[in-house]
C-alpha positions in Angstrom: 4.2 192.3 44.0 1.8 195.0 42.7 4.6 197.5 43.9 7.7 196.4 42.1 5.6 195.7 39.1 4.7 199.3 39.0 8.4 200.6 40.2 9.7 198.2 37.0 7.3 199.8 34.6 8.3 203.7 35.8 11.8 202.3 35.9 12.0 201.8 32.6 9.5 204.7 31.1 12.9 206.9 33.2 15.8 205.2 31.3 13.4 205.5 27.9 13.1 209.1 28.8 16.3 210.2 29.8 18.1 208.4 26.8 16.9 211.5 24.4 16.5 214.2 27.1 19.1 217.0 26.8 19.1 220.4 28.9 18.1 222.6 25.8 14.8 220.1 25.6 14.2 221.2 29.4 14.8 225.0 28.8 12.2 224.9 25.4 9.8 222.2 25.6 9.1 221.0 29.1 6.8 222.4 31.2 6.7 223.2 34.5 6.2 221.6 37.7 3.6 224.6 39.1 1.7 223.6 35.7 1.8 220.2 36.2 -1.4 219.9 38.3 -1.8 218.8 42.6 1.5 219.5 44.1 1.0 215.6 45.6 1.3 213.8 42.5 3.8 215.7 41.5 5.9 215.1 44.5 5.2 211.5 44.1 6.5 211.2 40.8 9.7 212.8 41.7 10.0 210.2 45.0 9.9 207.8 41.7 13.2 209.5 40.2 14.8 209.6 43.2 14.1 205.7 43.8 15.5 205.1 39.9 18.7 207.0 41.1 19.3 204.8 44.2 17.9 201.4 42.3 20.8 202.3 39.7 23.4 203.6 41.9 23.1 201.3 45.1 22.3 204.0 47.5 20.1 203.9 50.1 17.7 206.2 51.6 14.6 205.7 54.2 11.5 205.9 53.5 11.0 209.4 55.1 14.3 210.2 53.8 13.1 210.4 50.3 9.4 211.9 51.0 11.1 214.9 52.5 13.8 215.2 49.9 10.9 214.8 47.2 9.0 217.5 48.7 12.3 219.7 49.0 13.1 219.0 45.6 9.6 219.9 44.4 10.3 223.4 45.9 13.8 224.0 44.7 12.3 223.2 40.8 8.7 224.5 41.0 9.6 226.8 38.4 11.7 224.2 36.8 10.3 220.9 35.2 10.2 217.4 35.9 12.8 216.9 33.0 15.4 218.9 35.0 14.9 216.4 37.9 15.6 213.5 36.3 18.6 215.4 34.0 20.0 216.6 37.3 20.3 212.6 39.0 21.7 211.8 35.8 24.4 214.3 35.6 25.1 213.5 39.3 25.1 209.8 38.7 27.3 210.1 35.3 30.0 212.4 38.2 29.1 215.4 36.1 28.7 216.8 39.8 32.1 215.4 41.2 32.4 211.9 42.7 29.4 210.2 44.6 31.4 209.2 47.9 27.5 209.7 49.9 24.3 210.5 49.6 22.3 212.3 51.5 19.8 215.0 51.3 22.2 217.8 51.5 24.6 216.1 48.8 21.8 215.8 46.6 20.4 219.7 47.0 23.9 220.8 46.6 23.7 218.8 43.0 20.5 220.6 42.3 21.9 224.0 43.2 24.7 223.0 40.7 22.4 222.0 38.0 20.4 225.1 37.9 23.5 226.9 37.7 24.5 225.0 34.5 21.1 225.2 33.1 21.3 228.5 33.6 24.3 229.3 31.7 22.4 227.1 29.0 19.8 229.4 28.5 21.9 232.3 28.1 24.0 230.2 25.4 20.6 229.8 23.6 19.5 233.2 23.9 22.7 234.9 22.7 22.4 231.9 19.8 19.3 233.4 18.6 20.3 236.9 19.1 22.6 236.3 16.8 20.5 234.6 13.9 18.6 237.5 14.2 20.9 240.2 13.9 21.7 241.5 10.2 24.8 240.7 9.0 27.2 244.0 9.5 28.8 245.3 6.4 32.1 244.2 6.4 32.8 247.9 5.1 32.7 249.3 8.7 36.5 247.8 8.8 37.7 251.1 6.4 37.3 253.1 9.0 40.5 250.6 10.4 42.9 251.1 8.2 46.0 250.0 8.6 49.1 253.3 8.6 50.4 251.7 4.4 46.6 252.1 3.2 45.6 255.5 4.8 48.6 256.8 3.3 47.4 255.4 0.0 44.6 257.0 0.5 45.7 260.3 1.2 48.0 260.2 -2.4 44.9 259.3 -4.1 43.6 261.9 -6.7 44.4 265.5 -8.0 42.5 269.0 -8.4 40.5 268.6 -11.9 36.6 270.2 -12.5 34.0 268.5 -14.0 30.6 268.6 -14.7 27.8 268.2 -12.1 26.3 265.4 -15.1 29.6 263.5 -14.8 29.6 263.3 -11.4 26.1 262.3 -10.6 26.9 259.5 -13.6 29.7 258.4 -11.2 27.9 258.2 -7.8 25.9 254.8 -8.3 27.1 251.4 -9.7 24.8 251.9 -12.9 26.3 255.3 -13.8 29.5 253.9 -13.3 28.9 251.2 -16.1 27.4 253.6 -18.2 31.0 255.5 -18.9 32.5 252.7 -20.2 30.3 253.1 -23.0 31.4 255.2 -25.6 28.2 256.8 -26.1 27.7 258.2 -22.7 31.6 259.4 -22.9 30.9 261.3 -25.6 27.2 263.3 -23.9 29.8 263.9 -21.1 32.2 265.5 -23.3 29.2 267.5 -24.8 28.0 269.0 -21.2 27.6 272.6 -21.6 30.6 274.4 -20.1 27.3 276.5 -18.4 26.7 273.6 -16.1 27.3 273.4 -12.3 30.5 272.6 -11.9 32.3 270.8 -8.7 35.4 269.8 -7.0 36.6 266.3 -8.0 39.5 266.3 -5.0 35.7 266.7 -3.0 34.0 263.9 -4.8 37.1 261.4 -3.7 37.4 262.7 -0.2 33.1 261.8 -0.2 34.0 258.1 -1.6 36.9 257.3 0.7 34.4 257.6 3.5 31.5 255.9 2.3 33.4 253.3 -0.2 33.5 251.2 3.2 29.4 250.7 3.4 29.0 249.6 0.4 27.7 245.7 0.4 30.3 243.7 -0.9 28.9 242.5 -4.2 28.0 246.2 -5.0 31.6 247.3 -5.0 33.0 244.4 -6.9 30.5 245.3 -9.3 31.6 249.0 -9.4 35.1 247.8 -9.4 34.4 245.9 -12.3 32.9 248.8 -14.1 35.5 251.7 -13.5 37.9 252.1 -15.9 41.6 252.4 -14.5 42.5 254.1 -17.8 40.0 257.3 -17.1 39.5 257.4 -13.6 42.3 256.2 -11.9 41.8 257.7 -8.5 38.5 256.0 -8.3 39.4 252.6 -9.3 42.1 253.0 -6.5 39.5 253.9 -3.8 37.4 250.6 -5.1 40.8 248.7 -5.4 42.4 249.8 -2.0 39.1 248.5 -0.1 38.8 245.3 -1.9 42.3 244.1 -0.5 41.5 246.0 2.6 38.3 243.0 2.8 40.5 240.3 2.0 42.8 241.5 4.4 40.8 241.8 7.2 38.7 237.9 6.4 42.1 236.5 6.2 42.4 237.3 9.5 39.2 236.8 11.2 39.5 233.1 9.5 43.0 232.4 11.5 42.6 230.2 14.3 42.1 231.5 17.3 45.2 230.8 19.5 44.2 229.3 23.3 44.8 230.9 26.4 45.7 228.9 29.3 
């Protein structure tokens, strides 16, 4: 009497336990068997889950039957966890492991050898999950170097020989210069440069912006978008221009559905 009330009471501590218990609980918070203190009671706690499985599912074992299959079971999952034990009758009883026509020890290690494999394709899922939250989030600029035939050629029309000073172009190399010549103020200090100053290529400073226009951050080069006139420096605003659509371009498709092989 003592003995069933006992098996009742583990019975049902098993179906309170394996209600909640996924695989991902067994891969981060359970611990392991080898931690889990005198191989003995270890081993009897898993003849328990094996005596759950055949309670539920009608089978029957003998006695020595399930003492050796315990104490196989202990050394297939040492480095495993209790949790996977009881996950892995589960799966087998639920036919995650193909239809229960027998049972016998070697059915039931062939359903462990198949659970490790699918916990183990588990764990890789969650480490390339957190791989990913912890990578930075590329620039979407990296995509210019992509271009599609239409927009190099755009690219390559873009801009004609001029000189100007080496003040107007440093004023055009960040997004804060770049606002400053809309205002009329700075226009007119530009106009006033010394012709004495260090003068450069403008067909140079295009060629340099085609190629790095592509890592700027996104909100950056709407905001030097914003801030370049069309009217006085068309090539530019065409560079800006050209890679915007090229980014709305490329989401559009990376937000398509993804048709399914067969």
């Amino acid at each position: 009497m003592q003995q069933c009330t006992e098996n009742k009471q583990a019975f049902n501590a098993l179906v309170k336990v394996e209600k909640s218990l996924t695989v991902s609980d067994a891969i981060i918070t359970s611990p392991l068997m080898v931690t889990q203190g005198n191989k003995i009671n270890v081993v009897s706690q898993i003849i328990r889950i094996i005596e759950f499985f055949l309670e539920v599912t009608g089978k029957e074992l003998e006695s020595y039957q399930i003492q050796i299959l315990a104490g196989d079971i202990y050394e297939k999952f040492k480095t495993d966890s209790l949790d996977d034990v009881i996950l892995m009758f589960k799966m087998a009883r639920q036919g995650d492991f193909g239809k229960v026509y027998k049972c016998d020890t070697f059915e039931i290690m062939d359903w462990s050898n198949k659970y490790l494999d699918y916990k183990s394709a588990s764990r890789e899922m969650l480490i390339q999950k957190k791989k990913k939250k912890k990578e930075p989030e590329q620039l979407t600029g990296k995509s210019f170097h992509e271009l599609p035939q239409e927009l190099q050629e755009k690219f390559g029309k873009i801009g004609k020989s001029r000189l100007l000073s080496k003040k107007a172009a440093d004023m055009m190399t960040t997004e804060k210069t770049l606002r400053d010549t809309e205002n009329p103020d700075e226009k007119k200090e530009v106009l006033k440069t010394p012709k004495t100053d260090t003068l450069f290529n403008y067909q140079s400073f295009l060629t340099e912006l085609s190629a790095s226009v592509g890592k700027m951050y996104d909100d950056a080069l709407n905001r030097a978008f914003e801030n370049t006139s069309k009217a006085s420096y068309p090539e530019v605003w065409e560079i800006f221009n050209t890679e915007i659509e090229l980014r709305k371009t490329v989401k559009q498709t990376n937000d398509k559905p993804k048709r399914k092989t067969t």
